[in-house]
RODREN-228645 format. One record per residue (C-alpha): residue number from 1; residue in three letters; x, z, y. Coordinates in nm, 2 decimals, decimal comma. Example, Ala and Ser with C-alpha at 12.3 -4.5 7.8 and 13.67 -1.06 7.14 Angstrom:
<sites>
   n res   east     up  north
   1 Ala   1,23   0,78  -0,45
   2 Ser   1,37   0,71  -0,11
</sites>
This chain:
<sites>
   n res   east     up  north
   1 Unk   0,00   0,00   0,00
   2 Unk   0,30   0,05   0,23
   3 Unk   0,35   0,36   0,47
   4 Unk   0,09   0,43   0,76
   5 Unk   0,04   0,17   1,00
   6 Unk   0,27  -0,05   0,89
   7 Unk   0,03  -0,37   0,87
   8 Unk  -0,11  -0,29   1,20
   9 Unk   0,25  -0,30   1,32
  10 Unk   0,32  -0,62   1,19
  11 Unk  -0,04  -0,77   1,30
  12 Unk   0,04  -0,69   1,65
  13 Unk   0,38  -0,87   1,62
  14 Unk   0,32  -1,12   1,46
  15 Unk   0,00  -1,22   1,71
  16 Unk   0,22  -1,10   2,02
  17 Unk   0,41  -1,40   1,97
  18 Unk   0,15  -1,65   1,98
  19 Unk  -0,09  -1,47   2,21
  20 Unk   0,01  -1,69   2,58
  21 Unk   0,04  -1,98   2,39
  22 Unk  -0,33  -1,93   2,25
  23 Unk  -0,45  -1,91   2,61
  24 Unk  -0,25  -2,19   2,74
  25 Unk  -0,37  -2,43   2,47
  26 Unk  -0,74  -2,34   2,55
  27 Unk  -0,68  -2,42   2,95
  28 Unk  -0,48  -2,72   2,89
  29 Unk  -0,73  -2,88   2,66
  30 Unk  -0,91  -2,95   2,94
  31 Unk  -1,34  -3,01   2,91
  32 Unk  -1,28  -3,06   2,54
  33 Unk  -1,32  -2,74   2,47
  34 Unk  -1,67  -2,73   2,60
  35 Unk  -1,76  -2,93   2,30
  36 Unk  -1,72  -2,66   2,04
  37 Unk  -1,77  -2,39   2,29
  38 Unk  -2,15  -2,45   2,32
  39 Unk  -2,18  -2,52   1,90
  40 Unk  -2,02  -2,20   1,82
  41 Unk  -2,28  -2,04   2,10
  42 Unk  -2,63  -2,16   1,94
  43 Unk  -2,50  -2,16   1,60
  44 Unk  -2,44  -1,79   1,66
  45 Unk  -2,72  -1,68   1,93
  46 Unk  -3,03  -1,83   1,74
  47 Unk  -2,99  -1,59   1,43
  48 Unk  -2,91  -1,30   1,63
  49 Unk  -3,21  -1,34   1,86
  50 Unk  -3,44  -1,41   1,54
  51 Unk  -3,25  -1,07   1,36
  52 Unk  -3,32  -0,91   1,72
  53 Unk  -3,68  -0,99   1,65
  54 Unk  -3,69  -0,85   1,34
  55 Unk  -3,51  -0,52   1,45
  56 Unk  -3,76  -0,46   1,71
  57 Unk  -4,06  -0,55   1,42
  58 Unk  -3,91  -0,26   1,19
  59 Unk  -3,80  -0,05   1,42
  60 Unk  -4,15  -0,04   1,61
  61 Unk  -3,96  -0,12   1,95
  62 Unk  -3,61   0,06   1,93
  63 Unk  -3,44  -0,22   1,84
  64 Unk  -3,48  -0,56   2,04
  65 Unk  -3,35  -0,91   2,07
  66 Unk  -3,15  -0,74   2,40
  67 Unk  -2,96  -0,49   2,23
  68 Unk  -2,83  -0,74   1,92
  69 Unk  -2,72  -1,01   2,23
  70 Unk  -2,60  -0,70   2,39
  71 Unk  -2,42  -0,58   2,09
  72 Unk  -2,23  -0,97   2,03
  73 Unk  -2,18  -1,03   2,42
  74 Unk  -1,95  -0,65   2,44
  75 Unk  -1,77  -0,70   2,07
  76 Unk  -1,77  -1,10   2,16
  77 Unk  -1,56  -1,02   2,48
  78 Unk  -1,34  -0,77   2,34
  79 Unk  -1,19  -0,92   2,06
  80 Unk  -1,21  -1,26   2,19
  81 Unk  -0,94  -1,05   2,46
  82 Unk  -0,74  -0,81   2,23
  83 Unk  -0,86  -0,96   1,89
  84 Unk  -0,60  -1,05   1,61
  85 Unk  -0,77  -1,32   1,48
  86 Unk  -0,94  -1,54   1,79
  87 Unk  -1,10  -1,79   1,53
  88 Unk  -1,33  -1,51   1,42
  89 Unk  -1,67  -1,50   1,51
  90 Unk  -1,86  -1,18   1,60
  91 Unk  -2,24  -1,09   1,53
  92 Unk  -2,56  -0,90   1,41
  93 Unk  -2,59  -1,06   1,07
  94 Unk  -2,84  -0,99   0,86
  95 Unk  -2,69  -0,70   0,63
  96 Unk  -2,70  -0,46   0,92
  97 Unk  -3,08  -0,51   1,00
  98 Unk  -3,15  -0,41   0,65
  99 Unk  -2,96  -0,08   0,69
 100 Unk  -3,07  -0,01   1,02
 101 Unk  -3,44  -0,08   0,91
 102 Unk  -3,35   0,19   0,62
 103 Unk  -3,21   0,44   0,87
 104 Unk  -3,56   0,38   1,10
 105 Unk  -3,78   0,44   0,82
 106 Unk  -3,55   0,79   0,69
 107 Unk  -3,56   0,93   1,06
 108 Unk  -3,94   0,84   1,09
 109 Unk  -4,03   1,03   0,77
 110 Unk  -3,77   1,34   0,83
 111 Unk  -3,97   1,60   1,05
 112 Unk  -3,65   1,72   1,20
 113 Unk  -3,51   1,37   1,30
 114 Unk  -3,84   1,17   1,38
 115 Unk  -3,80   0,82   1,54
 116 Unk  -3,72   0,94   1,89
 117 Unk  -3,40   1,07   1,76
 118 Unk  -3,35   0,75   1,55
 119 Unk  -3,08   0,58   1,81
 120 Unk  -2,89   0,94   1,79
 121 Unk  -2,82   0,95   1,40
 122 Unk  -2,75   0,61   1,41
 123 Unk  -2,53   0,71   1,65
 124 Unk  -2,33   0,96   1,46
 125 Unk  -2,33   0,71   1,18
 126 Unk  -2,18   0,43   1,36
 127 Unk  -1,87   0,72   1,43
 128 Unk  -1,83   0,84   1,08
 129 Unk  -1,83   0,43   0,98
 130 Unk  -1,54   0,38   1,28
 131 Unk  -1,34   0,71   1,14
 132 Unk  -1,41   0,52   0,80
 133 Unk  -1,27   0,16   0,94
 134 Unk  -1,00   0,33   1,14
 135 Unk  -0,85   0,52   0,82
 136 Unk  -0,88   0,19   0,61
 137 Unk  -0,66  -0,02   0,86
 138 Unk  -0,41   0,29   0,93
 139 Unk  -0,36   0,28   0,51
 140 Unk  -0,33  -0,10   0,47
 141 Unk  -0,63  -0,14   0,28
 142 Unk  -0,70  -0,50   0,39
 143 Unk  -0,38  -0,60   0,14
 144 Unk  -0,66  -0,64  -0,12
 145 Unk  -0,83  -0,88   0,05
 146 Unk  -0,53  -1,11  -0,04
 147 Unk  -0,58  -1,09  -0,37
 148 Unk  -0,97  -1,21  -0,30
 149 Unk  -0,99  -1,58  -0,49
 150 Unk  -1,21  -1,87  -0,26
 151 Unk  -1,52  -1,81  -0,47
 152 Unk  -1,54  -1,46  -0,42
 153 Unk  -1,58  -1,55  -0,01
 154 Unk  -1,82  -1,85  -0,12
 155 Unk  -2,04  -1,59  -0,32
 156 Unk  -2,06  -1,35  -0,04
 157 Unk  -2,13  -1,63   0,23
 158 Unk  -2,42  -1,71  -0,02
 159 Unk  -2,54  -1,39  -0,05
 160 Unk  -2,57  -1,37   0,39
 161 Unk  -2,72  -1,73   0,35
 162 Unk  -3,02  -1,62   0,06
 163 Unk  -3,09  -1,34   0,30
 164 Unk  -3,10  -1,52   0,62
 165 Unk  -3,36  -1,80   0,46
 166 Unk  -3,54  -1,52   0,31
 167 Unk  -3,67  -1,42   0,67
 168 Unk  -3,65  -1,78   0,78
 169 Unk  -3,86  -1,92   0,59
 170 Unk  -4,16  -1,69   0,67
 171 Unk  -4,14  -1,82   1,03
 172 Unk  -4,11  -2,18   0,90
 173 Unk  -4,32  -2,45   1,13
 174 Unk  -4,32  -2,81   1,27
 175 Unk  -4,08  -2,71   1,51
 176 Unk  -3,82  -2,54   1,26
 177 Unk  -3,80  -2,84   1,08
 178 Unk  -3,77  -3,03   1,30
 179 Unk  -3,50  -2,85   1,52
 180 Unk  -3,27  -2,88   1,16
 181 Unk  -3,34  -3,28   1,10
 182 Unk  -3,23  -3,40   1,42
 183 Unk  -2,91  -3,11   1,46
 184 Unk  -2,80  -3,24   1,15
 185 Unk  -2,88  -3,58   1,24
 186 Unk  -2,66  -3,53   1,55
 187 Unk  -2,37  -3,37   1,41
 188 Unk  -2,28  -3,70   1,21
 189 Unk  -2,33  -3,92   1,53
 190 Unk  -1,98  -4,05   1,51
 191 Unk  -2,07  -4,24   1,22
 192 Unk  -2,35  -4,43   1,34
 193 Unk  -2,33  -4,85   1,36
 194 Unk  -2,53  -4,83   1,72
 195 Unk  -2,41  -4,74   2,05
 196 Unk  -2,07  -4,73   2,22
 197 Unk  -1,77  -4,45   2,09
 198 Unk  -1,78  -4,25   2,38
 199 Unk  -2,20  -4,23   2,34
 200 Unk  -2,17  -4,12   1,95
 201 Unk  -1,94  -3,88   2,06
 202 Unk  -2,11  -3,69   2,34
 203 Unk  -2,36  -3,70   2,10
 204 Unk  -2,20  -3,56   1,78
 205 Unk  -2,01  -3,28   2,05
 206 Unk  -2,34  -3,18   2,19
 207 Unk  -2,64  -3,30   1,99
 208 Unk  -2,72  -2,89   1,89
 209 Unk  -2,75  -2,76   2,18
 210 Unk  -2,92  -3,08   2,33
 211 Unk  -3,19  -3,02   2,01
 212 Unk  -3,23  -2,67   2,06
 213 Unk  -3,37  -2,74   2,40
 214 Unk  -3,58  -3,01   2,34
 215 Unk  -3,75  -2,89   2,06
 216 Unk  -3,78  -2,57   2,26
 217 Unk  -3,96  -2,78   2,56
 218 Unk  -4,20  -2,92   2,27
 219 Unk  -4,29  -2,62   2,10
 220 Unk  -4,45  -2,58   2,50
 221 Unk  -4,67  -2,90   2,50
 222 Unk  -4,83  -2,78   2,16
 223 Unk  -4,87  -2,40   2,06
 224 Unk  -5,15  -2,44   1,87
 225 Unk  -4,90  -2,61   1,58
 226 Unk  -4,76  -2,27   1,56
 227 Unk  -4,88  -2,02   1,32
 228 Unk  -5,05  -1,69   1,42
 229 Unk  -4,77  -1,48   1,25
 230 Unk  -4,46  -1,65   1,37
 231 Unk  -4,32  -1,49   1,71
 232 Unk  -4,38  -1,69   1,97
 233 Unk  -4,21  -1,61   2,27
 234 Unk  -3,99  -1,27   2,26
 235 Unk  -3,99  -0,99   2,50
 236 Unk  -3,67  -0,92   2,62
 237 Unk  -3,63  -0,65   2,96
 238 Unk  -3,29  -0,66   3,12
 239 Unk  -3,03  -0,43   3,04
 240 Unk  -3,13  -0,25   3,41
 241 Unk  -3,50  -0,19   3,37
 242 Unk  -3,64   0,11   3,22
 243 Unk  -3,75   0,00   2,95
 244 Unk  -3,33  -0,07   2,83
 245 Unk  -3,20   0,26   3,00
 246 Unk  -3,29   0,47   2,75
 247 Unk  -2,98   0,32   2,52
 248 Unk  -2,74   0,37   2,80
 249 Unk  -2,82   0,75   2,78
 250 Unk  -2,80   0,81   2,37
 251 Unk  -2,43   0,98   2,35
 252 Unk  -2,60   1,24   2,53
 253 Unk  -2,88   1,27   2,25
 254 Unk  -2,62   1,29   1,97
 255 Unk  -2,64   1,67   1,98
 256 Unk  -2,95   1,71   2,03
 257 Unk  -2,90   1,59   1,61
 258 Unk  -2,90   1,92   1,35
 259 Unk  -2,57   1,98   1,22
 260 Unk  -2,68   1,90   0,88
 261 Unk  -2,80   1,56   0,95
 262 Unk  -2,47   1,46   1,14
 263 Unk  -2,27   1,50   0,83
 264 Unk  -2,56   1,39   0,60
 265 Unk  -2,44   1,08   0,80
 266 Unk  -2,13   1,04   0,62
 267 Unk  -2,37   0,90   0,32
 268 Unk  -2,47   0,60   0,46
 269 Unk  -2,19   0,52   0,72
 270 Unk  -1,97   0,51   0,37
 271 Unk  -2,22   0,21   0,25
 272 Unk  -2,20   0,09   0,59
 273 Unk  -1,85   0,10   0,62
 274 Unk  -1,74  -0,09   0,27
 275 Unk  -1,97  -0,34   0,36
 276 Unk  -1,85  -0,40   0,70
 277 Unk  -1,50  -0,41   0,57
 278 Unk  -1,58  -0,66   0,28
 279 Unk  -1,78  -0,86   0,54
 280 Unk  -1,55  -0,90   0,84
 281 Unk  -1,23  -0,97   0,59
 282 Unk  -1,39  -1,26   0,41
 283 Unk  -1,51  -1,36   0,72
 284 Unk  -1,17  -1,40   0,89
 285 Unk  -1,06  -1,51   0,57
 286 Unk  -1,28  -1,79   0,51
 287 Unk  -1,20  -1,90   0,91
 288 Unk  -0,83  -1,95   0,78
 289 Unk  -0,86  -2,12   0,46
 290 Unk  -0,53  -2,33   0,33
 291 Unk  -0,68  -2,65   0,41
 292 Unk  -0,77  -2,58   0,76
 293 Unk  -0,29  -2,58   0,77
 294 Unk  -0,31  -2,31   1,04
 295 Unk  -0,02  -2,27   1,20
 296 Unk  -0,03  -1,87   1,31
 297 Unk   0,01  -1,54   1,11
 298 Unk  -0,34  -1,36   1,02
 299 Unk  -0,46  -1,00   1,12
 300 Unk  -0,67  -0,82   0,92
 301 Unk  -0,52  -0,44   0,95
 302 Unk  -0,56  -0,46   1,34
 303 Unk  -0,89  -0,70   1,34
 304 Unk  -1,04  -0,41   1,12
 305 Unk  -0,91  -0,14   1,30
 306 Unk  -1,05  -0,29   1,65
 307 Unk  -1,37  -0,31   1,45
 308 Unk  -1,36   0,03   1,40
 309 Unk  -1,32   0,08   1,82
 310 Unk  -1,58  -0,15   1,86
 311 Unk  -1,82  -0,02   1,62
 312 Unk  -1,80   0,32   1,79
 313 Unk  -1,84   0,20   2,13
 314 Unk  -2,22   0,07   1,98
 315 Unk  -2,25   0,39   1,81
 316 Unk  -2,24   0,56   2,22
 317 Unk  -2,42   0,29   2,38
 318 Unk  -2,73   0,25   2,10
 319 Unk  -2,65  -0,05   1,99
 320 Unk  -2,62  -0,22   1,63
 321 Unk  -2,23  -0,31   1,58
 322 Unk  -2,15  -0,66   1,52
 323 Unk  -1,87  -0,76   1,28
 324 Unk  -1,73  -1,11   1,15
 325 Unk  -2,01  -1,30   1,00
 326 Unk  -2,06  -1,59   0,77
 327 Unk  -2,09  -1,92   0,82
 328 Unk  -2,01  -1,90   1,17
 329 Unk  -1,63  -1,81   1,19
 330 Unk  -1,55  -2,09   0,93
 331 Unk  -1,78  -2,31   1,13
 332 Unk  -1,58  -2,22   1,49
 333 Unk  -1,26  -2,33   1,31
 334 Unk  -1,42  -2,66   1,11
 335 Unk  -1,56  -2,72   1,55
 336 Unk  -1,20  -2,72   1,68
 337 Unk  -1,05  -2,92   1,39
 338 Unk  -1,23  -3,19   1,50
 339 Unk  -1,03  -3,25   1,76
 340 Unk  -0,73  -3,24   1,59
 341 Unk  -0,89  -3,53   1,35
 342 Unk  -0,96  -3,76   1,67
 343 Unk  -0,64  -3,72   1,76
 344 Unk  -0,47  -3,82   1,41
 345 Unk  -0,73  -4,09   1,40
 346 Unk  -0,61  -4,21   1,76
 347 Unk  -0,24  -4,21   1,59
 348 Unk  -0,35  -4,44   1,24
 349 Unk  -0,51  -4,69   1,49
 350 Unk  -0,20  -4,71   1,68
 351 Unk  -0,03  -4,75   1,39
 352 Unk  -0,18  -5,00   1,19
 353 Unk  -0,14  -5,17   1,54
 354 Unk   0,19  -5,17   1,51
 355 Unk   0,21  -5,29   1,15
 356 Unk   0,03  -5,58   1,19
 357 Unk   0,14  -5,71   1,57
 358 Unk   0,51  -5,78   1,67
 359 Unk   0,49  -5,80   2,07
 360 Unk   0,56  -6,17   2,22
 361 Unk   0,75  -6,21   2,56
 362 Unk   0,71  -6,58   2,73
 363 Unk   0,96  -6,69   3,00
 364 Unk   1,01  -7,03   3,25
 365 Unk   1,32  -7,23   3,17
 366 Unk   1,39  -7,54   3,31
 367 Unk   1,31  -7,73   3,01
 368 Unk   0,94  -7,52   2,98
 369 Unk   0,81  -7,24   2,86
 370 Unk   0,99  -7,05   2,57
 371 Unk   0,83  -6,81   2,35
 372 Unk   1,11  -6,52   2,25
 373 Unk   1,02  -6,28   1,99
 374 Unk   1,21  -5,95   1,98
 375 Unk   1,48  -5,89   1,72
 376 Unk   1,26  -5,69   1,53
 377 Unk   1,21  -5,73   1,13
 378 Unk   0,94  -5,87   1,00
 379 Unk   0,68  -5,59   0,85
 380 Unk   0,65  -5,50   0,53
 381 Unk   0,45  -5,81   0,33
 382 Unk   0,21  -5,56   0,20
 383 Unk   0,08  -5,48   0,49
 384 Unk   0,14  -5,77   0,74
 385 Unk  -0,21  -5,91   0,67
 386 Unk  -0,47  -5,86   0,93
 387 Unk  -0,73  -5,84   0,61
 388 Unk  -0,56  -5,50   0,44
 389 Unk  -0,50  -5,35   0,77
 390 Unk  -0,89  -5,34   0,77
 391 Unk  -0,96  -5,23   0,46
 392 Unk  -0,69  -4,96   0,53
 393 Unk  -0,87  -4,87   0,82
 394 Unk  -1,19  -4,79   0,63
 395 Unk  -1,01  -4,62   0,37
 396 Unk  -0,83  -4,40   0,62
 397 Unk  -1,18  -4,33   0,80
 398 Unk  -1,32  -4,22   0,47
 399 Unk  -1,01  -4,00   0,45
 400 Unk  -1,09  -3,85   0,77
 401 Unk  -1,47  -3,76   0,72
 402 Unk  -1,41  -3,62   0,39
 403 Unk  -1,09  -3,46   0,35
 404 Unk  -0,97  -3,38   0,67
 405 Unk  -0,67  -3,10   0,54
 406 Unk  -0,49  -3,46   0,42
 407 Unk  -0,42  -3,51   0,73
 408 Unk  -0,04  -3,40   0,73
 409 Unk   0,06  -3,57   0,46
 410 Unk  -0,11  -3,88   0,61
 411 Unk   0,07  -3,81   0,92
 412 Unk   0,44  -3,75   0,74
 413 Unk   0,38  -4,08   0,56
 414 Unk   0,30  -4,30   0,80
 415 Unk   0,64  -4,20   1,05
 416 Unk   0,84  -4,25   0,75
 417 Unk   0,65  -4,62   0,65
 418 Unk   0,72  -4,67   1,03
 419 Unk   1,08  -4,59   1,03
 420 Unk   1,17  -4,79   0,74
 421 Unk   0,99  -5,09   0,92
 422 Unk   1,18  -5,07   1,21
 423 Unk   1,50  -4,90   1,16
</sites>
C-alpha cells in the first residue's frame, strides 16, 4: 500500500508539472473549445435537473432541481481549479438519489429526527463519508483500482445507465424521443453527403445543444402531447430567496442532531463512502482509457481526497455531493479527441497530396516557355495513381470514424513513407 500520503505526493507532482500547460492549451485553442464545452454541459445538466426532480418528488420539497445544479456548479468549479484529473466530470448521478431518498424516508419515520432535521443528519453523514474518503486517499487505497480490468468499469457504467432509463422511461413522451433522434442524428453530421464541410461541422459540434432548445420551444406549441404524470415545467427559486435559505443555514442545525443518531451515521456514510469511491475511480478511469494515448500522469489518491473536501463542503451547505459519474467523463474526453482527429485528418489529406502531385514551375526563355520539374524522385509506383490515392482516402476516413486510438501509428507511418519518398 506504500506509507501515508505517498500517492497524494506523487499525484500532486506529477499534475504540477503539466498544470500551466493544461490552461494554456485550453486558451490557445481558441473558439474550438466551445464545441465540446456546451456537449459536455447538456450531456451533464439534463440528468441532474431530471435527478433534481426526482429528489424534490421523494424528499416532499427538501431536495430540488436548485440544490443538485447547486451541488455540480461548487464541486464543478473546484476541481475543474485544483482537480488532478481535469478530464473528469462531476455530478448528481443517480446512485446518490437512491440513498438520499433512503435517508428521507429513515428521518421521516424516526420520531426524534423527523424530516425537518433530515438536511442535518445528512449533514453529519456527508462528514463521516469525507473522514471516510479522506483516510482512503491518505492510505493509498485507489492502488486497487489499477488492478480493475475494462469490463469491470463497463459493468458499472451499465449499472448507472439501467438505473437512469429506469426513471427515464416513466417520463417518456413525443418530445423525449424526439429530443434523442435528432441529437444522435446531429452528432454524425460530418458524415452526411449534403451540405458544405464547414456546415456539417457546426452541425456535428453543436447539434445537442441546438436540439435541446428546439425541442424545448415545441414542447410550448403543444402541452396537451404531454402526459398528466410527467413534470412539466420545474420550480426552481434562486439560491437568495427564502424559499433556498434555509440550506445556507444547516451547519448550524447539525447539533441540534442527538448524539446517538450522529454516530448512527457512520452506518450509512460507510455504504455511501465505498460507493463513492468505486464510482468516482472508474469514472476517471474510464475518461483515461489506453486508447484515448493520453499523454499526462493520472490522480486518483488526490482526486479522491479532494472529493472528500468537496463532499464535506455539501454536507455544511445541504447539498447532495457530486462525484465522477458515468458516461459523461469518458464522453468529455471522446468530445475533445475530436479535435485531435480533424487535425490528423487535415495531415493524411495533405499527405496523399503530396504523394500523388510533384509541384511544376514554368519560366520564359527566349526560345518559349519551358516546363522544369524539381529534382525530386518519382513517388512510390504504388501509390502514384490518382485512383488508390482515393480509395486510400476512404479507407483512412473509415479508420478515423471507427478507430480513432490508430491514429499514432497512422501518423508514425505515413512521416516514415514520406521520408523514404523524398530523401
Amino acid at each position: 500500500m506504500g506509507a501515508p500520503f505517498e500517492g497524494i505526493i506523487q499525484d500532486v507532482k506529477g499534475r504540477v508539472k503539466c498544470y500551466k500547460q493544461d490552461w494554456v492549451c485550453a486558451i490557445c485553442s481558441g473558439v474550438s473549445i466551445f464545441a465540446p464545452t456546451f456537449y459536455i454541459f447538456f450531456a451533464s445538466a439534463l440528468p441532474v435537473i431530471a435527478f433534481g426532480e426526482q429528489l424534490s418528488r421523494d424528499t416532499n420539497g427538501s431536495l430540488s432541481t436548485v440544490e443538485t445544479l447547486a451541488s455540480i456548479a461548487i464541486c464543478g468549479i473546484i476541481h475543474s481549479i485544483i482537480g488532478g484529473q481535469p478530464l473528469l466530470i462531476l455530478g448528481v448521478a443517480e446512485p446518490t438519489v437512491i440513498m438520499y431518498t433512503y435517508l428521507y424516508n429513515f428521518c421521516k419515520n424516526t420520531p426524534d429526527l423527523g424530516a425537518e432535521l433530515f438536511l442535518a443528519w445528512a449533514g453529519w453523514v456527508c462528514f463521516w463519508m469525507a473522514f471516510m474518503l479522506i483516510l482512503l486517499a491518505i492510505f493509498n487505497a485507489c492502488n486497487i483500482i489499477t488492478r480493475f480490468t475494462r469490463i469491470a468499469g463497463e459493468l458499472f457504467g451499465m449499472l448507472i445507465t439501467v438505473l437512469f432509463f429506469k426513471e427515464a422511461i416513466k417520463g417518456l413522451s413525443f418530445f423525449s424521443l424526439g429530443l434523442i433522434v435528432f441529437a444522435l442524428k446531429s452528432r454524425r453530421a460530418r458524415t452526411w453527403r449534403y451540405g458544405t464541410r464547414k456546415l456539417r461541422g457546426f452541425i456535428a459540434d453543436y447539434g445537442v445543444p441546438m436540439m435541446v432548445v428546439l425541442w424545448t420551444a415545441v414542447s410550448y406549441i403543444k402541452p396537451s402531447i404531454v402526459p398528466h404524470d410527467v413534470p412539466r415545467r420545474l420550480f426552481c427559486p434562486l439560491p437568495w430567496e427564502p424559499a433556498s435559505l434555509y440550506h445556507w443555514t444547516v451547519a448550524k442545525d447539525m447539533w441540534k442532531v442527538p448524539v446517538v443518531y450522529i454516530f448512527g451515521a457512520i452506518i450509512p456514510a460507510s455504504m455511501i463512502a465505498d460507493l463513492y469511491f468505486f464510482d468516482h475511480s472508474v469514472a476517471s478511469k474510464m475518461a483515461q482509457q489506453k486508447e484515448f494515448n493520453l499523454q499526462k500522469p493520472s490522480a486518483y489518491h488526490y482526486d479522491v481526497f479532494l472529493l472528500g473536501i468537496m463532499t464535506l463542503i455539501c454536507g455544511l451547505l445541504g447539498l447532495p455531493p457530486s462525484n465522477g459519474v458515468l458516461p459523461q467523463s469518458p464522453m468529455h474526453t471522446k468530445s475533445l479527441a475530436v479535435l485531435r482527429r480533424q487535425l490528423i485528418r487535415k495531415k493524411l489529406s495533405h499527405w496523399c497530396l503530396l504523394l500523388s502531385l510533384q509541384p511544376t514551375v514554368v519560366s520564359s526563355s527566349s526560345f518559349g516557355i519551358e516546363e522544369h520539374r524539381p529534382s525530386l524522385p518519382p513517388p512510390l509506383p504504388s501509390t502514384s495513381s490518382l485512383v488508390k490515392n482515393f480509395f486510400y482516402g476512404i479507407i483512412m476516413k473509415q479508420v478515423s470514424e471507427h478507430f480513432p486510438f490508430a491514429f499514432m501509428a497512422v501518423d508514425v507511418l505515413m512521416k516514415n513513407l514520406i521520408g523514404r519518398v523524398y530523401s
